[in-house]
C-alpha beads as a LAMMPS data file, in Angstrom:
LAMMPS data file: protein, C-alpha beads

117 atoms
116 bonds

1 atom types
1 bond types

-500.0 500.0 xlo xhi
-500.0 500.0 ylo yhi
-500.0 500.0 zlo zhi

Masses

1 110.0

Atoms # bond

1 1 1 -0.889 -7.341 14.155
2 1 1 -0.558 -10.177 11.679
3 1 1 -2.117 -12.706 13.888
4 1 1 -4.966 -10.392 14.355
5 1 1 -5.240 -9.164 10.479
6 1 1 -5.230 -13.215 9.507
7 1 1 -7.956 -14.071 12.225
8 1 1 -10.332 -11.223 11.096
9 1 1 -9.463 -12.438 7.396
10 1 1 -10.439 -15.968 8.011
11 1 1 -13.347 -14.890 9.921
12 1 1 -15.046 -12.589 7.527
13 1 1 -13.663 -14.222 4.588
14 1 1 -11.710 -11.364 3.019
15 1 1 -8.365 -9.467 2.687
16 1 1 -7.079 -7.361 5.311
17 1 1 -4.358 -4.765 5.544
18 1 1 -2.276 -3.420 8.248
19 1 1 -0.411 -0.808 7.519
20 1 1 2.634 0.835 9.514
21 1 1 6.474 0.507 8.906
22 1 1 6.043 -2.106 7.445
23 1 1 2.499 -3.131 6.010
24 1 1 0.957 -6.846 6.493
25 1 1 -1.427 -8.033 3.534
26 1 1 -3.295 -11.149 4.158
27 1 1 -6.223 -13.263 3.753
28 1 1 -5.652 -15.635 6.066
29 1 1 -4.164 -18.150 4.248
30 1 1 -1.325 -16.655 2.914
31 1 1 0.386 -12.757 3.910
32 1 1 2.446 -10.545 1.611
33 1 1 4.616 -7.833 3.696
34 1 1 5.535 -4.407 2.206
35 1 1 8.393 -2.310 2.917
36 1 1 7.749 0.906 0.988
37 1 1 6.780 4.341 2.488
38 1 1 7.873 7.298 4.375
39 1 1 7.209 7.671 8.128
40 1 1 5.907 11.361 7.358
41 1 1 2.683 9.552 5.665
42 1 1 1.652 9.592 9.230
43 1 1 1.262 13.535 9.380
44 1 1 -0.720 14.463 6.292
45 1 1 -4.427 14.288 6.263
46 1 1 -6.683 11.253 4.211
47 1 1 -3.219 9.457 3.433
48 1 1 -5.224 6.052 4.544
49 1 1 -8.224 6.899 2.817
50 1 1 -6.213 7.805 -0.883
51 1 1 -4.380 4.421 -0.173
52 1 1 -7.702 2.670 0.226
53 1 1 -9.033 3.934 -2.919
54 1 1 -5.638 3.033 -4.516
55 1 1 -6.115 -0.840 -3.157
56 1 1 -9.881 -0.378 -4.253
57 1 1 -8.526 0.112 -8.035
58 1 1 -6.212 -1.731 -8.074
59 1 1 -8.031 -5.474 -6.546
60 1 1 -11.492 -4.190 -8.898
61 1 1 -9.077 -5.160 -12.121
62 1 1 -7.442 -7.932 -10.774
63 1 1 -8.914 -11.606 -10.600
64 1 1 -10.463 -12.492 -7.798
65 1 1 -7.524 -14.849 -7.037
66 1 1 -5.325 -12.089 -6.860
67 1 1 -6.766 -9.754 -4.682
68 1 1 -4.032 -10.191 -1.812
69 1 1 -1.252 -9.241 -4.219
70 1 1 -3.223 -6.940 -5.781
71 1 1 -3.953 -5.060 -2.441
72 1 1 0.342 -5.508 -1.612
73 1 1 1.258 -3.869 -4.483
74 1 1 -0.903 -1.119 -4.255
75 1 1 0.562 -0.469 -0.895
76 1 1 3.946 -0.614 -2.538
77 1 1 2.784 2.001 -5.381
78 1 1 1.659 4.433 -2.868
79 1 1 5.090 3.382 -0.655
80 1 1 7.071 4.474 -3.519
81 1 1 5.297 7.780 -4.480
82 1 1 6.302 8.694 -1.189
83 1 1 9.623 7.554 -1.002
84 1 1 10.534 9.640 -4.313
85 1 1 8.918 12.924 -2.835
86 1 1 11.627 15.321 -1.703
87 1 1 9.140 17.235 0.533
88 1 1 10.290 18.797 3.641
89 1 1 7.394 18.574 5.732
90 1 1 3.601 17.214 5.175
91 1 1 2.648 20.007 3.036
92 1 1 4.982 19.407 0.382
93 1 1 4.719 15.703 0.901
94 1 1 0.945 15.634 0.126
95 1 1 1.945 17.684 -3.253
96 1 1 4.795 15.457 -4.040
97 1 1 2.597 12.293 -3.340
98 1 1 -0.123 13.302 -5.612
99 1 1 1.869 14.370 -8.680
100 1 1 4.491 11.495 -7.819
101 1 1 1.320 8.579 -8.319
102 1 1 0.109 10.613 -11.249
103 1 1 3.462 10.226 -13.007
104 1 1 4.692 6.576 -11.951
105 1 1 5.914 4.200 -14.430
106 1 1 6.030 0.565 -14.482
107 1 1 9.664 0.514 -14.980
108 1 1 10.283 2.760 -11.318
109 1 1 7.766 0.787 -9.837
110 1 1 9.369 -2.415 -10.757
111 1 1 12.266 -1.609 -9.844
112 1 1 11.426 0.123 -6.406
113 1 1 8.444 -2.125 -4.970
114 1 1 9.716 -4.194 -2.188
115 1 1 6.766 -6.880 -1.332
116 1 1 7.554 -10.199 0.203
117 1 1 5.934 -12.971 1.457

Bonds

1 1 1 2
2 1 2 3
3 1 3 4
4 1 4 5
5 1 5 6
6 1 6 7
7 1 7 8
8 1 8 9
9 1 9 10
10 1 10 11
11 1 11 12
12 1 12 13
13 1 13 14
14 1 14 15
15 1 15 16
16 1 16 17
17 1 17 18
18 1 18 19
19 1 19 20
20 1 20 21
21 1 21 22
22 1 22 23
23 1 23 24
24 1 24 25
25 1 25 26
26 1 26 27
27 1 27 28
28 1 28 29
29 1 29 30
30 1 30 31
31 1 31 32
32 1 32 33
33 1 33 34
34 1 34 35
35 1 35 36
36 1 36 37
37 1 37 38
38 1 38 39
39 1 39 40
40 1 40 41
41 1 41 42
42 1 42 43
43 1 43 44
44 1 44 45
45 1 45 46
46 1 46 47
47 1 47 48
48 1 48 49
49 1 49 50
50 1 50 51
51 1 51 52
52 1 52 53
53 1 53 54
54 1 54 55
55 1 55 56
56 1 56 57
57 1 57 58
58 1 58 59
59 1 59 60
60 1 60 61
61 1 61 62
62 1 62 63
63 1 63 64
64 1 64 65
65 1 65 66
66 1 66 67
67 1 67 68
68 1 68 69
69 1 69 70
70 1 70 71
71 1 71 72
72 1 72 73
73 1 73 74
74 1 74 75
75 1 75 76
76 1 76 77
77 1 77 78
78 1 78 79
79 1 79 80
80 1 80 81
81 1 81 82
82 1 82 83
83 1 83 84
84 1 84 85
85 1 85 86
86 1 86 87
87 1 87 88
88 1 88 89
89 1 89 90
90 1 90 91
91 1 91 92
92 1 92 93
93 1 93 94
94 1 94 95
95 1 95 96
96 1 96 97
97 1 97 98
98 1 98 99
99 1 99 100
100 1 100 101
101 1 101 102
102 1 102 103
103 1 103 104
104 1 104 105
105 1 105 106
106 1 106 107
107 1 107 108
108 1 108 109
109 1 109 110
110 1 110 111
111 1 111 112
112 1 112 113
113 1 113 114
114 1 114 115
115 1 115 116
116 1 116 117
C-alpha cells in the first residue's frame, strides 16, 4: 500500500492516505505512519467519510507545506477518539466517537498521538 499511495501521490501531485491498522500518509516524497485507532472503526457506518472531513479541516488551516502532517495527525485525532471510547459494540462506539472528538484536548492528544515517519 505505501508504494502504491506514494506513486498515485507523485502522479497527481497531492497527499494520499491509506488507512488500516496502521495508516500511511504521504505525498510522495516523504510518508508519516499512524498507529492510533480501534479495529471496530471498521463496523460502524461513514467512519471514512467523518475522518475525511476531519483531514479536510484540519490541512484547510494548515500551510500548504504542512498538509502531510496535517492530514497524519488528523488520523491520529480520530485514532484516539476511538481508542478512549469504552463502547461495546459499533453502536456505542459511533456515540463514544462523536462525543469523544467533541471533547478532546490538546494535552490527551499530545500525549496519546502516535505518528511517525
Amino acid at each position: 500500500a505505501v508504494d502504491a499511495a506514494k506513486l498515485l501521490a507523485t502522479q497527481y501531485k497531492c497527499v494520499v492516505a491509506v488507512s488500516g491498522a496502521v495508516d500511511v500518509v504521504t505525498d510522495g516524497k516523504q510518508e508519516l505512519f499512524v498507529r492510533n485507532g480501534v479495529p471496530m472503526l471498521t463496523k460502524i457506518t461513514a467512519a471514512g467519510c467523518s475522518v475525511t472531513a476531519l483531514i479536510a479541516a484540519f490541512v484547510a488551516t494548515s500551510p500548504p507545506e504542512e498538509r502531510v502532517s496535517a492530514t497524519a495527525h488528523a488520523l491520529a485525532y480520530f485514532g484516539v477518539a476511538a481508542e478512549e471510547s469504552s463502547a461495546k459494540g459499533p453502536g456505542s462506539l459511533r456515540v463514544d466517537l462523536l462525543d469523544n472528538l467533541y471533547t478532546m484536548d490538546e494535552s490527551r492528544i499530545n500525549e496519546q498521538a502516535v505518528v511517525e515517519k
